[in-house]
N, C-alpha and C positions, 0 to 999 in steps of 0.2 A: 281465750286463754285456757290455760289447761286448770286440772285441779289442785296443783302441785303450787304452795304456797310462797312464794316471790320473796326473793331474800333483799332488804331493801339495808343500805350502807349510810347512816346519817354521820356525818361530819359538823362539828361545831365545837368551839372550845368549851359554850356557856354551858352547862350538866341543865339548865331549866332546860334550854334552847329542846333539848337531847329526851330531856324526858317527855315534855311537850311531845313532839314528833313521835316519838317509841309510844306513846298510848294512843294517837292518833293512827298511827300507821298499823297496831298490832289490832285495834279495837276493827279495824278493816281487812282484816284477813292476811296483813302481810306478816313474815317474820322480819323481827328489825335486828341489827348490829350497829354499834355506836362509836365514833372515833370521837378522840378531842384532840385532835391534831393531825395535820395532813400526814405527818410519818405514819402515825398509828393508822392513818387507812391504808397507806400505800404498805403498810406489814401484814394486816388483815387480810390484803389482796391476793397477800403472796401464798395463803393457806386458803381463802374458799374466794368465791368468782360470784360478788350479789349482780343482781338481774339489775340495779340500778343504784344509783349513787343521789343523794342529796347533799349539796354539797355550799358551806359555808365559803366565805372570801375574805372576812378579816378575823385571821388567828396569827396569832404571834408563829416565829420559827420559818413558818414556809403558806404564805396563803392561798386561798383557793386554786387561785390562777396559773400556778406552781405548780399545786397538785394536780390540778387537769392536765397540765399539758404531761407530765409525767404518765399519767395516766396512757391517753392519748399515744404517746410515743412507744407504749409498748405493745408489740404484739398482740400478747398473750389479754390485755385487759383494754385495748381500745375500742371494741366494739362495746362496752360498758356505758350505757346511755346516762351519763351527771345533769343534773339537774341544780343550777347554782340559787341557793335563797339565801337568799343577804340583805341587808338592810341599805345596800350602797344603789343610791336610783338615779344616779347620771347617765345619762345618754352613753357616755363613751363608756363607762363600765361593762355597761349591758353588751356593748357592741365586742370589748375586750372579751366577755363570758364567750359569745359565739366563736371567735375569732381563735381563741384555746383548744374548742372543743364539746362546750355546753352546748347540749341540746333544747336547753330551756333557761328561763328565767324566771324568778320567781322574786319579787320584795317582802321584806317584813315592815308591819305586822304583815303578814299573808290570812287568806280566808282559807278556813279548812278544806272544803268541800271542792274549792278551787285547785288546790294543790294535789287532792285527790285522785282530782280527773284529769290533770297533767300526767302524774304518777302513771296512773291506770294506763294512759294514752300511750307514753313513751316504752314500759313495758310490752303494751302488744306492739307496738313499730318493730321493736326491738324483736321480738315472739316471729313476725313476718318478714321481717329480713334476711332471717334464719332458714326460709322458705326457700328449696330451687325448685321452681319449674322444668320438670323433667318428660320428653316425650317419653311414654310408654312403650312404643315402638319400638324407637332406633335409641333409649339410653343419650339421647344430646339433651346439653341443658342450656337455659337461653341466659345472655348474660344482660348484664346491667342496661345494655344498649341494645336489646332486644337480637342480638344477633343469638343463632343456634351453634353452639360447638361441643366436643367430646368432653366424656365427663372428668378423663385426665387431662387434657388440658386447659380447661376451666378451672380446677383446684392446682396447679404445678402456676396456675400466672396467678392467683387469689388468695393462695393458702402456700404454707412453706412444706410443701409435699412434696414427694417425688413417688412415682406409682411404678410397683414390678408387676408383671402379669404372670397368670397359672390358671388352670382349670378347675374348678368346683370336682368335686367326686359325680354329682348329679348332673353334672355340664359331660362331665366323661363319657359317664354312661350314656347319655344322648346323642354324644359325636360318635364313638368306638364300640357298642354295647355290640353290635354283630361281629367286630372283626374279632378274627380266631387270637391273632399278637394278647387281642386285648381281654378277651375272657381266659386265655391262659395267664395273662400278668396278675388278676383278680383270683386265681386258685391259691 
């Protein structure tokens, strides 16, 4: 991971729950942000982008499960890795948490040091996902399926991009720097 300290987004209605977590989390080098309400994080969202979510499942108004899949469904914050700790420990819950969009699970009470290295884990996933594999060569990068293709059309099918092309000034010079057209167009 880099040095650049992880903005981490706790969710819980209970203000212990919140404080709890916020000196756990900040005593560890992250910066914390705190919702008591799935609105209030999905508002938070809309102003800054935390590296991860911890995220409650019973709050009055709109509960977890709600706000993941919200989450989830946009664009702009799905790749957002949540992390659900909750105190609900039935099978079907847990399986509900994945099924939304959690990439973890976590019950309470929870062990700190545990939740830590969840935390820690799911940030670097997150940190290396982020990664393309790019030949140095020929500019192809490899996708998800190990195939090799162009580097616009690997973001125009993965990203909502659309790419125009043009020449660097230093690519110019490299292609046209002898022709006469082209040291008279540079006078």
């Amino acid at each position: 991971m880099t040095n650049t300290k992880r903005l981490i987004l706790a969710v819980d209605d209970n203000p212990k729950n919140l404080q709890f977590l916020g000196k756990l989390l900040s005593s560890n080098g992250f910066e914390v942000a705190m919702a008591q309400s799935g609105q209030q994080a999905l508002n938070f969202m809309l102003k800054e982008e935390p590296d991860l979510i911890l995220l409650d499942i019973m709050m009055p108004e709109m509960d977890g499960y709600t706000v993941c899949e919200k989450i989830k469904a946009n664009f702009s914050t799905r790749h957002i890795p949540v992390i659900f700790l909750t105190a609900k420990t039935e099978t079907s819950d847990v399986v509900k948490g994945f099924d939304v969009g959690g990439v973890d699970y976590v019950t309470k009470p929870f062990n700190a040091e545990e939740l830590l290295a969840r935390v820690k884990t799911h940030i670097e996933v997150k940190i290396l996902r982020g990664l393309l594999p790019i030949c140095s060569q020929c500019k192809k990068i490899r996708d998800d399926q190990g195939f090799w293709e162009q580097v616009e059309r690997y973001f125009e099918t993965h990203a909502q991009v659309t790419f125009t092309h043009s020449l660097c000034p230093d690519c110019m010079d490299k292609l046209y720097g002898d022709a006469d057209w082209y040291r008279k167009s540079r006078k």
